[in-house]
Backbone as ProteinMPNN parsed JSONL, in Angstrom:
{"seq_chain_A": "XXXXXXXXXXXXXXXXXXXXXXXXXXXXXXXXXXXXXXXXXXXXXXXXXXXXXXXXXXXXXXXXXXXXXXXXXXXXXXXXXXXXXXXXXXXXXXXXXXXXXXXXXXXXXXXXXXXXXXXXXX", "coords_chain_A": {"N_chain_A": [[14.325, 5.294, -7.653], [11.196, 6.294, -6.588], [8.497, 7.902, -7.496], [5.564, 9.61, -6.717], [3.263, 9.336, -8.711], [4.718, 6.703, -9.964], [4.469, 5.434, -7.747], [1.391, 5.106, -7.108], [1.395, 4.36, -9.374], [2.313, 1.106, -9.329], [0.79, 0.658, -6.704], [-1.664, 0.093, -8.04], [-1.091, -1.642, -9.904], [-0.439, -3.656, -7.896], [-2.951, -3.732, -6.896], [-4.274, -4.962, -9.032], [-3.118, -7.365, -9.154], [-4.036, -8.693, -6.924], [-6.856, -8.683, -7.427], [-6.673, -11.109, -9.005], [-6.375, -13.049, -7.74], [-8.392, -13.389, -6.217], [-7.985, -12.176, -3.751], [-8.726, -10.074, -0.746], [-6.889, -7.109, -0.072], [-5.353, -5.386, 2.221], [-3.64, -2.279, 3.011], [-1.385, -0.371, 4.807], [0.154, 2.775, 4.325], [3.415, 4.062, 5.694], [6.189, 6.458, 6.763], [8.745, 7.515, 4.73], [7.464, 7.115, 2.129], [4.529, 7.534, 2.55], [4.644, 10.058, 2.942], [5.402, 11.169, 0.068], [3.346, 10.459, -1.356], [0.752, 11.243, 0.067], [1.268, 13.623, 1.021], [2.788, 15.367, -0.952], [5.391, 16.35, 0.395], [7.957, 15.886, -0.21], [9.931, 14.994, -3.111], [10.595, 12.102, -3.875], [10.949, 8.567, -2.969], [12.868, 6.018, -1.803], [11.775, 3.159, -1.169], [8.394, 1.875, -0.098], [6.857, 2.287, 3.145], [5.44, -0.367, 4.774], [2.034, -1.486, 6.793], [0.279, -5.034, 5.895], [-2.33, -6.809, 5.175], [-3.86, -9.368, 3.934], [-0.423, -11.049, 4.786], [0.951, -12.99, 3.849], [-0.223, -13.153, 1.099], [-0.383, -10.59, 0.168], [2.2, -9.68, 0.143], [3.874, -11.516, -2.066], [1.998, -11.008, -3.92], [2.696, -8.159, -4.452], [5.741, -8.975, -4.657], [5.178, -10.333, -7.443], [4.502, -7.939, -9.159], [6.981, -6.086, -8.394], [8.938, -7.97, -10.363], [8.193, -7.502, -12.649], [9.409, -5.607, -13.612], [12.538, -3.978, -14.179], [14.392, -2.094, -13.005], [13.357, -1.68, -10.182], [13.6, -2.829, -7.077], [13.126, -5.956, -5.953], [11.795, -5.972, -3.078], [10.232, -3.684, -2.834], [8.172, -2.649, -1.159], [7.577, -3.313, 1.613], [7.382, -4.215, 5.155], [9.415, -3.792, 6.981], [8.327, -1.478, 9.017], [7.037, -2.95, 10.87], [8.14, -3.461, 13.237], [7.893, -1.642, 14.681], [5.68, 0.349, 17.621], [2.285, 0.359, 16.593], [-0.918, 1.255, 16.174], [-2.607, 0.427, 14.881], [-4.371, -2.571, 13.082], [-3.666, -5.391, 11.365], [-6.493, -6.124, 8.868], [-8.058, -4.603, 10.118], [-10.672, -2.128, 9.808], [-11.707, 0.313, 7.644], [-12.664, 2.096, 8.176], [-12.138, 2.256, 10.986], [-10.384, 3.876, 11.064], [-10.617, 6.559, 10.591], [-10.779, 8.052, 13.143], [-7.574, 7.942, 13.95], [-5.813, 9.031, 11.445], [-5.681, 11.667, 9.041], [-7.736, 12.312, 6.423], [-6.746, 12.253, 3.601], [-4.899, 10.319, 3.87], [-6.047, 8.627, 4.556], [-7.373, 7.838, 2.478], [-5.649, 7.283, 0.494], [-3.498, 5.116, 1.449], [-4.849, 2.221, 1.36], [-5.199, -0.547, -0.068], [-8.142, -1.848, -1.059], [-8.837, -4.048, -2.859], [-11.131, -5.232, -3.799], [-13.303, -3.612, -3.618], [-12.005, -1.724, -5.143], [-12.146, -2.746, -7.329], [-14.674, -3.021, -7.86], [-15.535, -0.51, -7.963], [-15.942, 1.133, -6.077], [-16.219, 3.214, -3.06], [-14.163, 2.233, -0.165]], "CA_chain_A": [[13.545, 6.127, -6.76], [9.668, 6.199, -6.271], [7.212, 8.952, -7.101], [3.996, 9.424, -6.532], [2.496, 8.696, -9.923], [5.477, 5.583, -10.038], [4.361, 4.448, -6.287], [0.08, 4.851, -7.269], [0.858, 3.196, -10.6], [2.627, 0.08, -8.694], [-0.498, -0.272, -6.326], [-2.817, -0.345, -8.973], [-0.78, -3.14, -10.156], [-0.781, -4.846, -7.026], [-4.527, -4.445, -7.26], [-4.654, -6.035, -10.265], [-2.696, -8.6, -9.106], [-4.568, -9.527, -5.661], [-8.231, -9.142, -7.903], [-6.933, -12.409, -10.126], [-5.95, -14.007, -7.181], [-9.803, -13.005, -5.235], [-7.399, -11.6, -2.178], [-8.964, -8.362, -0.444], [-5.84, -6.585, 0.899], [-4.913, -3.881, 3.198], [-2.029, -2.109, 3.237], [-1.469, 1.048, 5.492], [1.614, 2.861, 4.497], [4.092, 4.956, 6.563], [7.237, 7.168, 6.412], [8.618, 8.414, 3.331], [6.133, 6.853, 1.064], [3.183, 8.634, 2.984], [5.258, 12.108, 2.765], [5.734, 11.53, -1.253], [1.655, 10.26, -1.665], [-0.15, 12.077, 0.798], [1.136, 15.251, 1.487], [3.532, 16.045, -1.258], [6.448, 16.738, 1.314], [8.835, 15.356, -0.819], [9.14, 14.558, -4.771], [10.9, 10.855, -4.539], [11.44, 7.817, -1.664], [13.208, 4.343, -2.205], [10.656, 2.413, -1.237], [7.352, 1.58, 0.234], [7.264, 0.997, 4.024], [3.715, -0.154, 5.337], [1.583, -2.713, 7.424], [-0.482, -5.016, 5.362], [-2.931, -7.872, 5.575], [-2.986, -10.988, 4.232], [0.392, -10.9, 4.555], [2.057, -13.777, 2.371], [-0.518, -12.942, -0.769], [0.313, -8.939, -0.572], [3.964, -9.67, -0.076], [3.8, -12.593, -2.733], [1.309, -10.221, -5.015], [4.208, -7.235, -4.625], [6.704, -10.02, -5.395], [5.293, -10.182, -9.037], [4.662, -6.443, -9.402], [8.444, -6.083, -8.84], [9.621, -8.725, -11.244], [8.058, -7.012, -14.283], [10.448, -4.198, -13.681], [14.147, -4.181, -14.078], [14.8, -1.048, -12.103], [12.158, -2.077, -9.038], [13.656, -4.0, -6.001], [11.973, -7.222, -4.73], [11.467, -5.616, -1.681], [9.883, -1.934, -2.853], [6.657, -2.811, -0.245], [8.335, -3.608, 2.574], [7.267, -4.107, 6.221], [10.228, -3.157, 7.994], [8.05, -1.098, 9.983], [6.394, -3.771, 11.398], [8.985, -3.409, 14.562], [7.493, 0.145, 15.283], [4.343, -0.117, 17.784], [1.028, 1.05, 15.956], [-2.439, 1.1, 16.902], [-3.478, -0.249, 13.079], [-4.269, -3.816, 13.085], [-4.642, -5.96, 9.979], [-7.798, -6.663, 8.836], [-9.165, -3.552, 10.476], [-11.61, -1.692, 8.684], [-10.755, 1.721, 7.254], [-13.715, 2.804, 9.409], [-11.593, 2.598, 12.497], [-8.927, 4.462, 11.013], [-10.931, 7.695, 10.429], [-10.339, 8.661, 14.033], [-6.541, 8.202, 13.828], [-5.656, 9.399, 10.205], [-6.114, 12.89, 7.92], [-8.617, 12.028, 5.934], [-6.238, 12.242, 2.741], [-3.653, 9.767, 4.098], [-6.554, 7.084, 4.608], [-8.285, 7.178, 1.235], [-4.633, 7.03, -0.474], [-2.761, 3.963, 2.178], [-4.96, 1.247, 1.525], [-5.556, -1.086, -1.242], [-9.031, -2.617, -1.275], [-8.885, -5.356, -4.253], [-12.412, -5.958, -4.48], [-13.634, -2.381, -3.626], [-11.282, -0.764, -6.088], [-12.891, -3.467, -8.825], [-16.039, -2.603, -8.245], [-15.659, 0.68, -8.123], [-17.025, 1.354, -4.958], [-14.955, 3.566, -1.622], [-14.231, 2.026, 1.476]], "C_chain_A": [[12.082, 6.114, -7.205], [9.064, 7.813, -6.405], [6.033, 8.715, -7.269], [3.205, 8.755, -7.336], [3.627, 7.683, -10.098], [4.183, 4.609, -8.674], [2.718, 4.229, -6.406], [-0.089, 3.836, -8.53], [1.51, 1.71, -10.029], [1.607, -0.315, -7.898], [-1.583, -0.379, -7.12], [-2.361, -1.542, -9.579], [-1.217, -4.149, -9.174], [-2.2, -5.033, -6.668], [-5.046, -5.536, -7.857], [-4.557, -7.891, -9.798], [-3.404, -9.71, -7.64], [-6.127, -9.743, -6.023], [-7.875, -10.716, -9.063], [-6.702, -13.51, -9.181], [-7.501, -13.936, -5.519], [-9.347, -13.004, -3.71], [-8.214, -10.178, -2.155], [-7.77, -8.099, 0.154], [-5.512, -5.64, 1.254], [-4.129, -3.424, 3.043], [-2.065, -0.499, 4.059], [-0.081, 1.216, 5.253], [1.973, 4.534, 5.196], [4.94, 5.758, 5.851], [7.378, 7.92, 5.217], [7.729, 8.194, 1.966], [4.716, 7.782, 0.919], [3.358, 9.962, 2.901], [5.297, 12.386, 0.974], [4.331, 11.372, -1.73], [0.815, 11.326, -1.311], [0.237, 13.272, 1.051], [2.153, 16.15, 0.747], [4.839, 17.056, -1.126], [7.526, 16.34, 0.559], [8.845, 14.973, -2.321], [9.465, 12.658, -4.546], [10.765, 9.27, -2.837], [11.862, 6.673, -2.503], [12.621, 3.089, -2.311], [9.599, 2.464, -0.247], [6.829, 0.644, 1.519], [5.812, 0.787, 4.888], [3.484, -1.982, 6.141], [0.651, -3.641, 6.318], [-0.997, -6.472, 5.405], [-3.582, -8.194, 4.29], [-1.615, -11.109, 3.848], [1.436, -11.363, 3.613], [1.62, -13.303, 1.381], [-0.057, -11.619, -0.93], [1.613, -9.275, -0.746], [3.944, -10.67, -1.32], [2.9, -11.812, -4.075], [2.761, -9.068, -5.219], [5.398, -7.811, -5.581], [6.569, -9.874, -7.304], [4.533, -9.015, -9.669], [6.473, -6.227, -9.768], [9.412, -6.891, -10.4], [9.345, -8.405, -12.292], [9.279, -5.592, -14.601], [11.908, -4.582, -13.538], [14.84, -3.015, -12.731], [13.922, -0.631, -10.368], [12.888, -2.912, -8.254], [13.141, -4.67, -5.674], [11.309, -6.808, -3.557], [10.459, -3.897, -1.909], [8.905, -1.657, -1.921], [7.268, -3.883, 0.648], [7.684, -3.53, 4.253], [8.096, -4.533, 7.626], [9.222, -2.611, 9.258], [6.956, -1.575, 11.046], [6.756, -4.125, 13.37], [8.733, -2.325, 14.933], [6.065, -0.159, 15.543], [3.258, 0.648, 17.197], [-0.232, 0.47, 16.655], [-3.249, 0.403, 15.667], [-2.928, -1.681, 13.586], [-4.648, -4.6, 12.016], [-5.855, -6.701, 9.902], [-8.494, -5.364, 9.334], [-9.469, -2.223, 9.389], [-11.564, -0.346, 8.87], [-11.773, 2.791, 8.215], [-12.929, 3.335, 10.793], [-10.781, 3.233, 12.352], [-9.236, 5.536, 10.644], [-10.598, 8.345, 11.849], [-8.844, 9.092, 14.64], [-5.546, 9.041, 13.122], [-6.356, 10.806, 9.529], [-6.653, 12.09, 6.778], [-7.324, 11.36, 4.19], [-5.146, 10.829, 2.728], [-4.535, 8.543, 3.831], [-6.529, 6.559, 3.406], [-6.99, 6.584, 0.097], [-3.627, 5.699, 0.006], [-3.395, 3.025, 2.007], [-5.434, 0.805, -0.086], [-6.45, -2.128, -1.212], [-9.465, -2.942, -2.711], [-10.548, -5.157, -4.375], [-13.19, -4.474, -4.497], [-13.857, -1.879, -4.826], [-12.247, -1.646, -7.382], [-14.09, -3.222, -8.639], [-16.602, -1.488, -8.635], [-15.951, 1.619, -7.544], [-15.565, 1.873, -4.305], [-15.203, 2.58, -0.545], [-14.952, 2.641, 2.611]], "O_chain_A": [[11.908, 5.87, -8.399], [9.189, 8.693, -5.554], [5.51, 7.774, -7.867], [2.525, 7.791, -6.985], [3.512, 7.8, -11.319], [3.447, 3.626, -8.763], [2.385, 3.18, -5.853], [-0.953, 3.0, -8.793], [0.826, 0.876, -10.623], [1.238, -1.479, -8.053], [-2.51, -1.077, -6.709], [-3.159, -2.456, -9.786], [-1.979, -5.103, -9.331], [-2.678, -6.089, -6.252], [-5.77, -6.492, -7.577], [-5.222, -8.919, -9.921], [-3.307, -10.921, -7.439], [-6.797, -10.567, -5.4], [-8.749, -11.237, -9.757], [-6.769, -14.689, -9.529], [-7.461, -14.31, -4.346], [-9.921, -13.521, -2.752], [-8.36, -9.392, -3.091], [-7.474, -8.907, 1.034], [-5.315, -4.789, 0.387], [-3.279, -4.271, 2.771], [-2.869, 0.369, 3.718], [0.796, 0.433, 5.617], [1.335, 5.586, 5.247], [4.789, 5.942, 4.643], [6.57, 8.704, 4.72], [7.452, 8.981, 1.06], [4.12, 8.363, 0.012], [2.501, 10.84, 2.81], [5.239, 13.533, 0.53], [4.017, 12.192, -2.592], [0.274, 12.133, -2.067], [-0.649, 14.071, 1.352], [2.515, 17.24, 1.192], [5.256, 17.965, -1.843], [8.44, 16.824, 1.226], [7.765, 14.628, -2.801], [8.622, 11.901, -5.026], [10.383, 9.631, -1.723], [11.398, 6.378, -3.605], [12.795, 2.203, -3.148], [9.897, 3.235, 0.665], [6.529, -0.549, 1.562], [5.246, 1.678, 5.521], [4.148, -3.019, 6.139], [0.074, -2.819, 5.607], [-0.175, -7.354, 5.656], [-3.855, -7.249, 3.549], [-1.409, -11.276, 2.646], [2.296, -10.793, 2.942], [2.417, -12.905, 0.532], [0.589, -11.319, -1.933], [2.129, -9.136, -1.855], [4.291, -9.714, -2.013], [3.236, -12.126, -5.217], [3.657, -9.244, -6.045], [5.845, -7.426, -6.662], [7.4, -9.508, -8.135], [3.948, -9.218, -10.733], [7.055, -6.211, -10.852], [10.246, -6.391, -11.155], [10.057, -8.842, -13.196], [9.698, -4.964, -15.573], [12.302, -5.471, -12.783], [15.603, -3.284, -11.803], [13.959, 0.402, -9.698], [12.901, -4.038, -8.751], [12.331, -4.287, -4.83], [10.286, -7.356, -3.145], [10.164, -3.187, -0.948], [8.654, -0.465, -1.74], [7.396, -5.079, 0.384], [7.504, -2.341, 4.516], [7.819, -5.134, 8.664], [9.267, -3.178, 10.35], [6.254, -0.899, 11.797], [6.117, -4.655, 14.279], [9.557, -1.893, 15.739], [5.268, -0.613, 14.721], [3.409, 1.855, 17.384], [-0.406, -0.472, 17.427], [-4.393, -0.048, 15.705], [-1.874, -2.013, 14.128], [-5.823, -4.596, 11.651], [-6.211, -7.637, 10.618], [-9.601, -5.135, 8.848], [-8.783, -1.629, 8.558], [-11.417, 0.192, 9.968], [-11.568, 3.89, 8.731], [-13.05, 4.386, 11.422], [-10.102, 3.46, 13.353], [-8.245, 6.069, 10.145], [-10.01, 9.414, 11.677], [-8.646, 10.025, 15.417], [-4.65, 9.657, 13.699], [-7.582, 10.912, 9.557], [-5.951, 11.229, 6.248], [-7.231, 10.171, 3.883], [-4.677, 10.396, 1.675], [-4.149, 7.597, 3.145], [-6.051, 5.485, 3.04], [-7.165, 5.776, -0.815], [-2.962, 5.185, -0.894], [-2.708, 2.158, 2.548], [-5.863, 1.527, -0.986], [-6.008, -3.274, -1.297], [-10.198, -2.313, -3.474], [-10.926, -4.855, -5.507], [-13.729, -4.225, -5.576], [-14.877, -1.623, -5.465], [-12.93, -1.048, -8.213], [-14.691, -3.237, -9.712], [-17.617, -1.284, -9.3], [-16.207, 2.734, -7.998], [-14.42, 1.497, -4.558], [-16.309, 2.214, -0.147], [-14.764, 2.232, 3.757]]}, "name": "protein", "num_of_chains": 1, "seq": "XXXXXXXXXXXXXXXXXXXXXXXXXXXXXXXXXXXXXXXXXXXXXXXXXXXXXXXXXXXXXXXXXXXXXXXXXXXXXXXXXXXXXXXXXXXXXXXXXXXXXXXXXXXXXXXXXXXXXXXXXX"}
């Protein structure tokens, strides 16, 4: 099971892992992930279900996040909900997603690689 400080210290990995590979990547996440991050609705979830762009290197960056862990599924960043229609499009810029999104949900769903290394917000 996934908590919060588990599921923030896994995308800081997959930071890591998309700044050695000079990917910027998106990720907007949903469901029970976004209820255990963002709004503390919950303490735990299974995994991590979101949209995210460039799709092979995040999924393929995730990939070897998971594999350092024994108790981590291959799959923990998952876009299952890729079959549910949304108005988020990858690649779009967190700008456009202030009119959709609680402010709290944005700054914590996406993972800008080059941002986050610089040090700089979205």
């Amino acid at each position: 099971m996934l908590t919060r400080d588990r599921i923030l210290g896994l995308f800081a990995e997959l930071n890591d892992e998309l700044c050695r590979t000079d990917v910027r990547g998106d990720v907007f996440i949903v469901g029970g992930a976004a209820m255990v991050v963002a709004y503390d609705a919950r303490p735990v979830t299974r995994d991590v279900d979101g949209i995210w762009h460039p799709s092979a290197e995040v999924h393929a960056a995730a990939g070897r996040v998971a594999a350092r862990y024994d108790d981590l599924q291959p799959d923990w960043l998952n876009d299952g909900v890729k079959r549910v229609p949304t108005r988020w499009r990858p690649g779009q810029r967190q700008g456009d997603l202030r009119q959709r999104l609680p402010h709290r949900v944005r700054s914590l769903s996406r993972v800008p690689a080059r941002d986050q290394a610089a040090g700089q917000s979205g």
